[in-house]
VOTIVEX-603152 format. One line per 10 residues: number of its first residue (from 1); their letters; for each residue z, y, x negated of N, C-alpha, C. Coordinates in nm, 2 decimals. Atoms other than C-alpha are relative to their C-alpha. Layout:
<nodes>
NUM) a) Z,Y,X,Z,Y,X,Z,Y,X; ...
</nodes>
This chain:
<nodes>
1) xxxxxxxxxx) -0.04,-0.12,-0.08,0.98,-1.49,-2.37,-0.03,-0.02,0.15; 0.01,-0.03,-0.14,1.03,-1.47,-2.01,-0.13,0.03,0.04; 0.11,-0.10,-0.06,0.77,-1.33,-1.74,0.10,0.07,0.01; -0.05,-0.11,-0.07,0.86,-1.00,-1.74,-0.05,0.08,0.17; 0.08,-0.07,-0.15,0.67,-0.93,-1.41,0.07,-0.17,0.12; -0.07,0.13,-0.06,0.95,-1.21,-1.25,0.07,0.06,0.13; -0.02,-0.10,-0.15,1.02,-1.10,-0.88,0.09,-0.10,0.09; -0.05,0.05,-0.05,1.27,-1.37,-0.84,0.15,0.02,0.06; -0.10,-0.04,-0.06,1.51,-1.34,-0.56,0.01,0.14,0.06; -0.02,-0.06,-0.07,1.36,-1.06,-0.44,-0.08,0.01,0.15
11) xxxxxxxxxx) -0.01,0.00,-0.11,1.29,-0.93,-0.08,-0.13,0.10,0.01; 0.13,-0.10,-0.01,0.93,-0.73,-0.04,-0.03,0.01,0.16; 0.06,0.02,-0.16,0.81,-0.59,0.28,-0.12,0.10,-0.04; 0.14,-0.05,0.04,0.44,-0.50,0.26,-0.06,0.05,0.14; 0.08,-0.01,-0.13,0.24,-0.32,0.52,-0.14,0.00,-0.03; 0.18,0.00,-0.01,-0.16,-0.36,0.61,0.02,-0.10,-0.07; 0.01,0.12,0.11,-0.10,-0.70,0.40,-0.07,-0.12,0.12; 0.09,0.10,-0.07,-0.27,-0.88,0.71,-0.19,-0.05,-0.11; 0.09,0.05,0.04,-0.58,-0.87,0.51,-0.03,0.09,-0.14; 0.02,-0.07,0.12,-0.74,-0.77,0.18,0.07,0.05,-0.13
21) xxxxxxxxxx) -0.11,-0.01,0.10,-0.54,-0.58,-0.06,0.16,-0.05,0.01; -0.08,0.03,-0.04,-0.23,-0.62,0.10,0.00,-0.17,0.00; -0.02,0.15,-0.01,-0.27,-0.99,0.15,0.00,-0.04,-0.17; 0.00,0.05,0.16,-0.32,-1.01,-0.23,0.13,0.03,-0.07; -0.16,0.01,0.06,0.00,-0.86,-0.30,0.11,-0.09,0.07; -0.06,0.08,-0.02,0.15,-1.06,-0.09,0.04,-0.11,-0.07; 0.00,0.08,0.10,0.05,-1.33,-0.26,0.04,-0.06,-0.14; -0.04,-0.02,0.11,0.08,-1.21,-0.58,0.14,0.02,-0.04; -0.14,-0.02,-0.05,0.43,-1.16,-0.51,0.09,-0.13,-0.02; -0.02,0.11,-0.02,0.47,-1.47,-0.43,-0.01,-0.09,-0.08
31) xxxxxxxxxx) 0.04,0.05,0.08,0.34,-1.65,-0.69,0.12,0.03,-0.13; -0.09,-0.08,0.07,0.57,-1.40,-0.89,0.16,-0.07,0.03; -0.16,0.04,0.01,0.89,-1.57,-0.79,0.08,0.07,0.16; -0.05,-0.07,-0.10,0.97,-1.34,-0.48,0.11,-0.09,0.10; -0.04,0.04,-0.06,1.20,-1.45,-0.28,-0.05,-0.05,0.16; 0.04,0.00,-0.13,1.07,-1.33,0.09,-0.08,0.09,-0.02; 0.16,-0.15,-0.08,0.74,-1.14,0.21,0.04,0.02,0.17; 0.03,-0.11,-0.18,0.75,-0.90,0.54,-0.16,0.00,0.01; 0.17,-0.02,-0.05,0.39,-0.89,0.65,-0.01,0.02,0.14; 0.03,-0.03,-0.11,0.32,-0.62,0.81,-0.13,0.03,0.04
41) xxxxxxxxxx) 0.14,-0.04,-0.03,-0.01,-0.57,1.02,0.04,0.05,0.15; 0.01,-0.07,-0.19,-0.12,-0.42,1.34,-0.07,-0.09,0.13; 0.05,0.16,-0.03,-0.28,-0.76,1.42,0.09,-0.12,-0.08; -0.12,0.05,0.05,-0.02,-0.97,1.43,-0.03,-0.17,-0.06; 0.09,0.12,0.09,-0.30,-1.30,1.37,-0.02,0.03,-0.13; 0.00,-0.02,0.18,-0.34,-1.17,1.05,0.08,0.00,-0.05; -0.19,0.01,0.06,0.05,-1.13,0.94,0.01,-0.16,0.00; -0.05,0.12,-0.03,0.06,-1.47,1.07,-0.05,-0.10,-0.12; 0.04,0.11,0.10,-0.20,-1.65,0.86,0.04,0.07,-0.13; -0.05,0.00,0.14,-0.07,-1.46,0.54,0.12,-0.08,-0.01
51) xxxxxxxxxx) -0.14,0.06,0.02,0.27,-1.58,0.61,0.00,-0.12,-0.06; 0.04,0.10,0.05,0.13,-1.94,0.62,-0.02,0.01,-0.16; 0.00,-0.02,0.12,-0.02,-1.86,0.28,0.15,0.02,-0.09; -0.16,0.00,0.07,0.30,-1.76,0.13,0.07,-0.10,-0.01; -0.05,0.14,-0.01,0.46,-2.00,0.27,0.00,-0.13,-0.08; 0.04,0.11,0.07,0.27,-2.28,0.09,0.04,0.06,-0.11; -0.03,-0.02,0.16,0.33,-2.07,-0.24,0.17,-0.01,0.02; -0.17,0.06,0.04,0.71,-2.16,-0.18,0.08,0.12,-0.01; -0.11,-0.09,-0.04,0.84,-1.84,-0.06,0.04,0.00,0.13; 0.00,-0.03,-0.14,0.98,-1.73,0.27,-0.06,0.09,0.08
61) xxxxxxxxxx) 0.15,-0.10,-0.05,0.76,-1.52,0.47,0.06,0.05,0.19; -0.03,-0.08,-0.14,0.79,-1.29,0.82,-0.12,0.08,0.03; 0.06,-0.08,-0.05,0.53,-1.15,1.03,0.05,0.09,0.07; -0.05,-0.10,-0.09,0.60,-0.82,1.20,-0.12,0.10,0.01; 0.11,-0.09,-0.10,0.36,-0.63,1.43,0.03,0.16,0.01; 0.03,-0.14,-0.03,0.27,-0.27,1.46,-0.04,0.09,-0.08; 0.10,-0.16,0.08,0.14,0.08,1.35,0.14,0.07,-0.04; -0.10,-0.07,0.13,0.30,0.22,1.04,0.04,0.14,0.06; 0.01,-0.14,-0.09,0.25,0.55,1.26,0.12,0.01,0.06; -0.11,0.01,-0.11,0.55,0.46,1.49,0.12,-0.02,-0.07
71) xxxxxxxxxx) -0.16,0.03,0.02,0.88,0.54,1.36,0.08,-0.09,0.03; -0.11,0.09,-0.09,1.07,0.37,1.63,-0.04,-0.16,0.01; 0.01,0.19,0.03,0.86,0.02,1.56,0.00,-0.01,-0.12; -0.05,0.05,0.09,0.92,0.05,1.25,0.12,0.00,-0.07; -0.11,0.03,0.04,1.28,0.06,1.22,0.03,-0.13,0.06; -0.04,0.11,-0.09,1.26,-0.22,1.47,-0.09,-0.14,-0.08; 0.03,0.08,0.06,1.05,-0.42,1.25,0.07,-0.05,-0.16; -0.11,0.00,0.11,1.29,-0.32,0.93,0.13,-0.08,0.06; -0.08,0.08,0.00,1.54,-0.44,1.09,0.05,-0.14,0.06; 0.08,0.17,-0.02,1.37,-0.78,1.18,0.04,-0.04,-0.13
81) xxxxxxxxxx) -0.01,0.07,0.18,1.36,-0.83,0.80,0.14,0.02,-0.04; -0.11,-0.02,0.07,1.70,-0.72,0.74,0.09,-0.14,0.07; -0.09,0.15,-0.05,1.84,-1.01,0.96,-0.06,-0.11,-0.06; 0.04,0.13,0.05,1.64,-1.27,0.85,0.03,-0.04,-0.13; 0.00,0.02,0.14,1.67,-1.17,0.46,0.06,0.08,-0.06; -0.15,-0.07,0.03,2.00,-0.97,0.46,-0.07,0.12,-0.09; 0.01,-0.12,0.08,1.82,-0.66,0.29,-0.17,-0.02,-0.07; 0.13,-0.02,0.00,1.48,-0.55,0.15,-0.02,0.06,-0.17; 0.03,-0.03,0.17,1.42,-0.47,-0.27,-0.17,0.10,-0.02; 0.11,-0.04,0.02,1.06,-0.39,-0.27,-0.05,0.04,0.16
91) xxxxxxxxxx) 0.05,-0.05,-0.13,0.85,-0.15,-0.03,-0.17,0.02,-0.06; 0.13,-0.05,0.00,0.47,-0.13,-0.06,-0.08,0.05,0.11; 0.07,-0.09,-0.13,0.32,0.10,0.17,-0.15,-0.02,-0.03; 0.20,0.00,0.04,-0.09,-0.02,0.16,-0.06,0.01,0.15; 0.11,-0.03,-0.09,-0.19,0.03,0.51,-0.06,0.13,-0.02; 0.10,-0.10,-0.02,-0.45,0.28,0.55,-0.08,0.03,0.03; 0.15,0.02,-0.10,-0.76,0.39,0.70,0.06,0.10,0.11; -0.01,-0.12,-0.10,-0.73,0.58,1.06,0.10,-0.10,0.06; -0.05,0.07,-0.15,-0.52,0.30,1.19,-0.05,-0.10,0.09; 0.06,0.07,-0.08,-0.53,0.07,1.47,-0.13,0.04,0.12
101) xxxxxxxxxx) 0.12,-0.02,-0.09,-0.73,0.31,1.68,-0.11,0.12,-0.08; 0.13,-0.13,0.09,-1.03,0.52,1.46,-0.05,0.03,0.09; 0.09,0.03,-0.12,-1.26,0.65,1.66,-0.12,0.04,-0.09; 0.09,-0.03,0.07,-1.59,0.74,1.56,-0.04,0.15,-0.03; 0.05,-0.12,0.05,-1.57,1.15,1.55,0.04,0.04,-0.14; -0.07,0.01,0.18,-1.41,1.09,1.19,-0.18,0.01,-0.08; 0.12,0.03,0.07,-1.80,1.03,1.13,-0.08,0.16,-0.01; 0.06,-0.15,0.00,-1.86,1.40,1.20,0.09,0.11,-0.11; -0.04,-0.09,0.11,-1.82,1.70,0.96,0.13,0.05,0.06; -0.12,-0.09,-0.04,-1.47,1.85,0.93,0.01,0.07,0.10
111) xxxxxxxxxx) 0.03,-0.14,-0.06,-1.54,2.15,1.10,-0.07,-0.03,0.18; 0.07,0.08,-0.14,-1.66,1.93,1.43,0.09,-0.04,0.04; -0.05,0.05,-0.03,-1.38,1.76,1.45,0.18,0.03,0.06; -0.15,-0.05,-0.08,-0.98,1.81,1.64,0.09,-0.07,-0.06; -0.15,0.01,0.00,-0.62,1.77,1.63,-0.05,-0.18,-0.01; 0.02,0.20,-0.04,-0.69,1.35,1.78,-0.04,-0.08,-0.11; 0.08,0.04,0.09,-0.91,1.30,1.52,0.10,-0.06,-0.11; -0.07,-0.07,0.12,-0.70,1.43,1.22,0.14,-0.12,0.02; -0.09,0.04,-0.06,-0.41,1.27,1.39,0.03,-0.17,-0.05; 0.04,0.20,0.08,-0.54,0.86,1.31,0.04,0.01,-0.12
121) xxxxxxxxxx) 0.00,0.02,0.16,-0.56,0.93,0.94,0.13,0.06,-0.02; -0.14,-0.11,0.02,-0.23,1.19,0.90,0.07,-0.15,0.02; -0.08,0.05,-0.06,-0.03,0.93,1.12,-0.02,-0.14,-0.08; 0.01,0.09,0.04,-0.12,0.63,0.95,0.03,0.00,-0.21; 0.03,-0.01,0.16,-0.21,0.74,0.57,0.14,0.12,-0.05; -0.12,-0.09,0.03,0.12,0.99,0.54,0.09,0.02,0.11; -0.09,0.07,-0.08,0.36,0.93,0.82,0.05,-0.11,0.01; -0.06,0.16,0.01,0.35,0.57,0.79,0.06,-0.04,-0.14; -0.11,-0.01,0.09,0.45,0.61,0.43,0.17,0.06,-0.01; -0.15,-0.09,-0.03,0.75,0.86,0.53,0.05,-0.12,0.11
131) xxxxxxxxxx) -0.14,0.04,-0.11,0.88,0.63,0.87,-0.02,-0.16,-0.11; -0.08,0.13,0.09,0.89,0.28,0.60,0.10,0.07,-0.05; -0.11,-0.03,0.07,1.08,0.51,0.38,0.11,0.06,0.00; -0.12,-0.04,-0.12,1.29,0.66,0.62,0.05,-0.11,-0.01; -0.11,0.13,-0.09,1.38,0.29,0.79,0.04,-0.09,-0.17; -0.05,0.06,0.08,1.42,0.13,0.45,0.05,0.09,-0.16; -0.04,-0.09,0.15,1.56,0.40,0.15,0.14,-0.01,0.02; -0.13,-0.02,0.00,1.91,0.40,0.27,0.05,-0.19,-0.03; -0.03,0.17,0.08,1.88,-0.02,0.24,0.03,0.01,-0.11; 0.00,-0.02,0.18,1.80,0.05,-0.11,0.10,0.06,-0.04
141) xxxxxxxxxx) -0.11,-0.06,0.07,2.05,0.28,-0.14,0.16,-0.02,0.01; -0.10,0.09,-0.04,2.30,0.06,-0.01,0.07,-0.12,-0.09; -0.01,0.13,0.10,2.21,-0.23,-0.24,0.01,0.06,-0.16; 0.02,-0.03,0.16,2.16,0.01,-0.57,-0.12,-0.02,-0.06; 0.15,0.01,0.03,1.79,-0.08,-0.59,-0.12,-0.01,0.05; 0.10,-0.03,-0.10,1.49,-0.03,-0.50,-0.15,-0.01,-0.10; 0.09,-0.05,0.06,1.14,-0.02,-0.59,-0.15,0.04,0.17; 0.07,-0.06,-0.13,0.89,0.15,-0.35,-0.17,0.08,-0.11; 0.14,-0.05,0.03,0.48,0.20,-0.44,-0.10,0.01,0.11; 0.10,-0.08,-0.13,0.26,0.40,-0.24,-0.13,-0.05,-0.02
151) xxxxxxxxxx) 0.19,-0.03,0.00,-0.11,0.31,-0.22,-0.05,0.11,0.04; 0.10,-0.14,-0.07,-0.33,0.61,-0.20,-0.12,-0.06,-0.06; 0.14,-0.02,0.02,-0.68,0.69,-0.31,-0.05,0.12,-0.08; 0.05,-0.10,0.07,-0.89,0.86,-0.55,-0.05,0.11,0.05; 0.04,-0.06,-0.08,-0.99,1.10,-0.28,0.13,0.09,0.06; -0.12,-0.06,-0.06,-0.65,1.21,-0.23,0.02,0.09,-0.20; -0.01,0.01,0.18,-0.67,1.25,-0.68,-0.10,0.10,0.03; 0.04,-0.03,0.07,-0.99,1.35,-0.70,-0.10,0.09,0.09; 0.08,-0.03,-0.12,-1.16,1.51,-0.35,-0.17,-0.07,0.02; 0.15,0.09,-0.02,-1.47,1.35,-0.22,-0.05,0.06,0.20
161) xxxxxxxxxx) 0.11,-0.07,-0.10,-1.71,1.53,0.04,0.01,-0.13,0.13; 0.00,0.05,-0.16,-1.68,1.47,0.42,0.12,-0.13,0.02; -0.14,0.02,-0.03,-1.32,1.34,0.37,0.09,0.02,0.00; -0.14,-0.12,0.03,-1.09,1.60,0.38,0.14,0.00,0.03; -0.13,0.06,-0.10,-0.82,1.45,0.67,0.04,-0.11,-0.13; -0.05,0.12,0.11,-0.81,1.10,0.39,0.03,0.09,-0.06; -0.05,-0.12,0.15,-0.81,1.32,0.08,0.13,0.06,0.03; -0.06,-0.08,-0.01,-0.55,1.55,0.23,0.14,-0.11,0.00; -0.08,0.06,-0.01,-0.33,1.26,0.39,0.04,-0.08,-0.15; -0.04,0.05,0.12,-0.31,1.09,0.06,0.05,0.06,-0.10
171) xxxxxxxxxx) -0.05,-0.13,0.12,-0.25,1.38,-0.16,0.13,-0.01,0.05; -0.10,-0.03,-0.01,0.01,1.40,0.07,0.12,-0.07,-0.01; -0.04,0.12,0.04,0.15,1.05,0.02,0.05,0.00,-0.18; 0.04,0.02,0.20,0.11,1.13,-0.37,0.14,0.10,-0.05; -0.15,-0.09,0.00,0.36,1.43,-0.32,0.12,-0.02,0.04; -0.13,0.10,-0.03,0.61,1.27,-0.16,0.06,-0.09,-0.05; -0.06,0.08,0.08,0.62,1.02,-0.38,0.07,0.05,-0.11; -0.08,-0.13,0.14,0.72,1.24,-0.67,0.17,0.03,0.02; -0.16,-0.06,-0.04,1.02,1.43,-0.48,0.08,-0.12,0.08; -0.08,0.11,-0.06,1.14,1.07,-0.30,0.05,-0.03,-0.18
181) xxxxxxxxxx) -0.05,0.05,0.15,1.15,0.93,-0.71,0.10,0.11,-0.04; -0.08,-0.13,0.06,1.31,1.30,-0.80,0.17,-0.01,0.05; -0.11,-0.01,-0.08,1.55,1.22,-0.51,0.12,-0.12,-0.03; -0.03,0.16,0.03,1.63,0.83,-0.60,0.02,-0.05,-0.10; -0.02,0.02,0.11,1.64,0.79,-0.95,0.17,-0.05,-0.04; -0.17,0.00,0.03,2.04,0.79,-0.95,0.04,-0.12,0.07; 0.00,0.09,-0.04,1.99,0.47,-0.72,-0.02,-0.06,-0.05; 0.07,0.18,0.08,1.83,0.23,-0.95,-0.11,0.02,0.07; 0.11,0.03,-0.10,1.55,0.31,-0.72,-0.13,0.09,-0.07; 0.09,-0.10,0.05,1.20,0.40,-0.87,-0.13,0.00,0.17
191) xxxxxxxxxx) 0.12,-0.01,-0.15,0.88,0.53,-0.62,-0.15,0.03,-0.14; 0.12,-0.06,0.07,0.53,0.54,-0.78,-0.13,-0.03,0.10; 0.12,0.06,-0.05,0.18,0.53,-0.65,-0.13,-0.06,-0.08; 0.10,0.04,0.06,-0.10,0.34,-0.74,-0.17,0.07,0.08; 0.08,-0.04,-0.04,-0.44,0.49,-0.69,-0.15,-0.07,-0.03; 0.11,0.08,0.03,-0.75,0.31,-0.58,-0.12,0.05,0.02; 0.12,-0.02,-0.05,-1.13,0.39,-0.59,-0.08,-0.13,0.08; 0.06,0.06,-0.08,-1.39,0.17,-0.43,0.05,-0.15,-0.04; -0.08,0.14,0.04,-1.26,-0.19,-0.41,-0.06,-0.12,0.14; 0.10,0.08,-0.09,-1.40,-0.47,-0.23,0.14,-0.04,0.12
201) xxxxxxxxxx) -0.09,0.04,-0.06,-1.19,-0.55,0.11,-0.12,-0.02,0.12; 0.00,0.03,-0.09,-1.27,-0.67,0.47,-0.13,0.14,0.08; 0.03,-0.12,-0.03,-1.35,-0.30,0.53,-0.15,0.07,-0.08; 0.08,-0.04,0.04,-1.59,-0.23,0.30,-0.15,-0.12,-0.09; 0.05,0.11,0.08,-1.72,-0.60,0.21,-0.22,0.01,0.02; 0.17,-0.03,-0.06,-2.11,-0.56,0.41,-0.04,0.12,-0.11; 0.10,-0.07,0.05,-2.16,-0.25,0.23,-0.01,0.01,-0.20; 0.01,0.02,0.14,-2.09,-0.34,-0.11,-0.02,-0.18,-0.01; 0.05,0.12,0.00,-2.25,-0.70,-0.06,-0.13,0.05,-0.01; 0.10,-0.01,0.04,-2.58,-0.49,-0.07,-0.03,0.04,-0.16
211) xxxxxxxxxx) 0.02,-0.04,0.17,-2.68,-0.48,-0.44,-0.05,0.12,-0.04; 0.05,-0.17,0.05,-2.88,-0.16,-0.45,0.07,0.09,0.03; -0.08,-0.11,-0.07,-2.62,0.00,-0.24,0.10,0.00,-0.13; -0.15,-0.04,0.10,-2.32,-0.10,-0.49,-0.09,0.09,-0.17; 0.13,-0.01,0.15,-2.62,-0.05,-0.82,0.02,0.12,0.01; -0.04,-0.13,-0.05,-2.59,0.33,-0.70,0.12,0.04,-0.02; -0.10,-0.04,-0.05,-2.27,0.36,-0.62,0.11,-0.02,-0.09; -0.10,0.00,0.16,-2.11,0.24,-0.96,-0.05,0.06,-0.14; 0.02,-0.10,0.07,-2.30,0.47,-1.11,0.09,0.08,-0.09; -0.10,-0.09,0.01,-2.01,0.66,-1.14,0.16,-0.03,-0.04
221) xxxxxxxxxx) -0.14,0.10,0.03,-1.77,0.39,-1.27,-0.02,-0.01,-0.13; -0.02,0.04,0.10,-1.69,0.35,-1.62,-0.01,-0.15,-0.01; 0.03,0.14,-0.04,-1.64,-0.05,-1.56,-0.10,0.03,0.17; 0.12,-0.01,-0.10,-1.96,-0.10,-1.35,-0.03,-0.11,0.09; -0.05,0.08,-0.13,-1.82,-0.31,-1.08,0.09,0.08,0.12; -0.12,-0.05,-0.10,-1.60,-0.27,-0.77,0.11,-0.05,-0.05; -0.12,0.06,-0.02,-1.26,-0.32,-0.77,0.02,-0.11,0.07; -0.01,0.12,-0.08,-1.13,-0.68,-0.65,0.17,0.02,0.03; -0.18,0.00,-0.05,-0.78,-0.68,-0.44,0.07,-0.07,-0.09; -0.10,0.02,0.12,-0.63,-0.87,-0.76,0.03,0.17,-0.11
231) xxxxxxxxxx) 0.00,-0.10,0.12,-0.71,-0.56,-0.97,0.12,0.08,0.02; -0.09,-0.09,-0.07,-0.47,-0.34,-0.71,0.11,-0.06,-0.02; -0.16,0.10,-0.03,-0.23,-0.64,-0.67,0.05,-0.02,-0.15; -0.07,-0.02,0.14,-0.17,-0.68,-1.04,0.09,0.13,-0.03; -0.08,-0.13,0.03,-0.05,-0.31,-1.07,0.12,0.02,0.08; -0.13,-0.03,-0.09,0.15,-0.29,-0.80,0.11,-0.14,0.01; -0.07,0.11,-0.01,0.30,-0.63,-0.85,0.14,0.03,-0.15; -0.07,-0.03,0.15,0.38,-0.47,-1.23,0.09,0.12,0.05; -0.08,-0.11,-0.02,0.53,-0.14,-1.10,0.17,-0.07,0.15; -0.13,0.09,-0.14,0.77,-0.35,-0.79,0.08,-0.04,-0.14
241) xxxxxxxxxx) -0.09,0.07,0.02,0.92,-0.55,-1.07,0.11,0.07,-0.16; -0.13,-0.07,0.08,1.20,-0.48,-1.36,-0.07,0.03,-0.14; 0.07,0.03,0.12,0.90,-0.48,-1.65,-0.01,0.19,0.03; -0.01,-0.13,0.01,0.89,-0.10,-1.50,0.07,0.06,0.08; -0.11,-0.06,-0.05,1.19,0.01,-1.44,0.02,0.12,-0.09; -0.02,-0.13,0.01,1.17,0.31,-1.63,-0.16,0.08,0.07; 0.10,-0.08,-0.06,0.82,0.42,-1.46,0.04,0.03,0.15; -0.02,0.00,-0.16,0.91,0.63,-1.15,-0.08,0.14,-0.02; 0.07,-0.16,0.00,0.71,0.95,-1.04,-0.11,0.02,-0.03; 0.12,-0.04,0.06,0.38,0.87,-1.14,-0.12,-0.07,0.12
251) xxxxxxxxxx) 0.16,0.04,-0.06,0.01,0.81,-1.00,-0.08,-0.09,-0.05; 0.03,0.05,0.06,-0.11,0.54,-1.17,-0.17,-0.05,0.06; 0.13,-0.01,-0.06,-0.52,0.52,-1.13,-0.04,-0.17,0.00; 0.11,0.13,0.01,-0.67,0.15,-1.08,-0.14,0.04,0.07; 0.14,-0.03,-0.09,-1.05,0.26,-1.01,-0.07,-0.02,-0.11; 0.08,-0.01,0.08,-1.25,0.14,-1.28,-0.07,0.08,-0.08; 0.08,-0.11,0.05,-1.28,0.49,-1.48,-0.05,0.11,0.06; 0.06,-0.08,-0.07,-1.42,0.65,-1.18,0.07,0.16,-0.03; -0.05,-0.13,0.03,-1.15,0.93,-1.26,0.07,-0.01,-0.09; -0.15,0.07,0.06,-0.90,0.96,-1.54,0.15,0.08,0.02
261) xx) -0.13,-0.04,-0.10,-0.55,1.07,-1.49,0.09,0.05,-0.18; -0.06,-0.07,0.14,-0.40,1.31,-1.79,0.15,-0.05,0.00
</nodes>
């Protein structure tokens, strides 16, 4: 039998894939048969050395720069990728965080904090999913196919204290995805998200390198580890390709048990 998780000949454009998870689906992708990777980051040295990487795994590869936030740079970087690789199959939206510019009043209680604040996480974690799927749904719906997976967070699933702007932005990411699949289904085009709890990346590698800190903090995990950027990249490598082509509309949890999902 074939790989059903066979991604050959197609066209992926990944954002935040400069490092961590994103670089793993890249990869994974790649490995997969893919045709071409987009790699997007906001640090365009990071896009660059994934590309390399790809590259050697014997796909074709494109760096493109900027914040998922910006509409207007990212139709300009969609349609970077559309010249180069005549059209676009797969969309994974995984940046997230506050963005290229956080600042540090995010570290204060809701109720402390403004519009500016609020603004990093909103604009990055649920507008940067809407302006990719803006600049690239009508591709899809051009070619008859599509497949498009949101990264969110168990915090957007499952709420978690003194993060209400994430939580909210990703819920809102989670909704969207639903009524884009409700909208797309008549395309050949599915949308799902995958949802991550704590996972080891770039971002979070110092404080889950302390042992008594993670010993605590998986407390609350069914499997009593962190997540590893394969664990995410596996799922969403499975939901991109034709092995699920009837799953569209769903939230699919990778968090080691931390929550379950009815």
């Amino acid at each position: 039998m074939s790989d059903m998780v066979d991604l050959k000949g197609r066209v992926a454009f990944i954002t935040g894939a400069g490092q961590g998870v994103g670089r793993q689906v890249a990869i994974r992708m790649a490995m997969q048969g893919a045709r071409a990777i987009v790699v997007n980051d906001y640090r365009l040295e990071r896009a660059e050395s994934v590309v390399a990487e790809v590259r050697g795994l014997g796909a074709e590869a494109l760096a493109v720069s900027g914040d998922v936030g910006d509409l207007d740079g990212v139709a300009a970087q969609v349609d970077r990728a559309i010249t180069a690789f005549a059209g676009i199959d797969i969309l994974v939206n995984n940046a997230g965080n506050a963005g290229p510019n956080p600042t540090t009043a995010m570290d204060r209680p809701f109720w402390e904090q403004g519009r500016a604040e609020w603004d990093n996480w909103i604009g990055t974690n649920f507008y940067g999913v809407m302006n990719t799927c803006r600049a690239i749904v009508p591709v899809m719906i051009e070619r008859g196919y599509g497949r498009i997976v949101n990264v969110i967070s168990d915090a957007g699933r499952y709420g978690e204290p003194h993060r209400e702007v994430y939580s909210a932005s990703k819920a809102g990411a989670a909704g969207f995805t639903r009524s884009l699949a409700a909208s797309l289904g008549r395309y050949r085009i599915t949308a799902n998200c995958v949802s991550l709890a704590a996972t080891r990346t770039p971002r979070t590698e110092a404080a889950l390198s302390d042992a008594e800190f993670t010993r605590k903090a998986m407390q609350g995990y069914i499997i009593r580890r962190p997540g590893e950027p394969d664990d995410a990249a596996n799922m969403i490598t499975f939901l991109a390709s034709d092995a699920a082509s009837w799953v569209t509309g769903q939230t699919v949890p990778v968090n080691g048990g931390y929550s379950f999902a009815l």
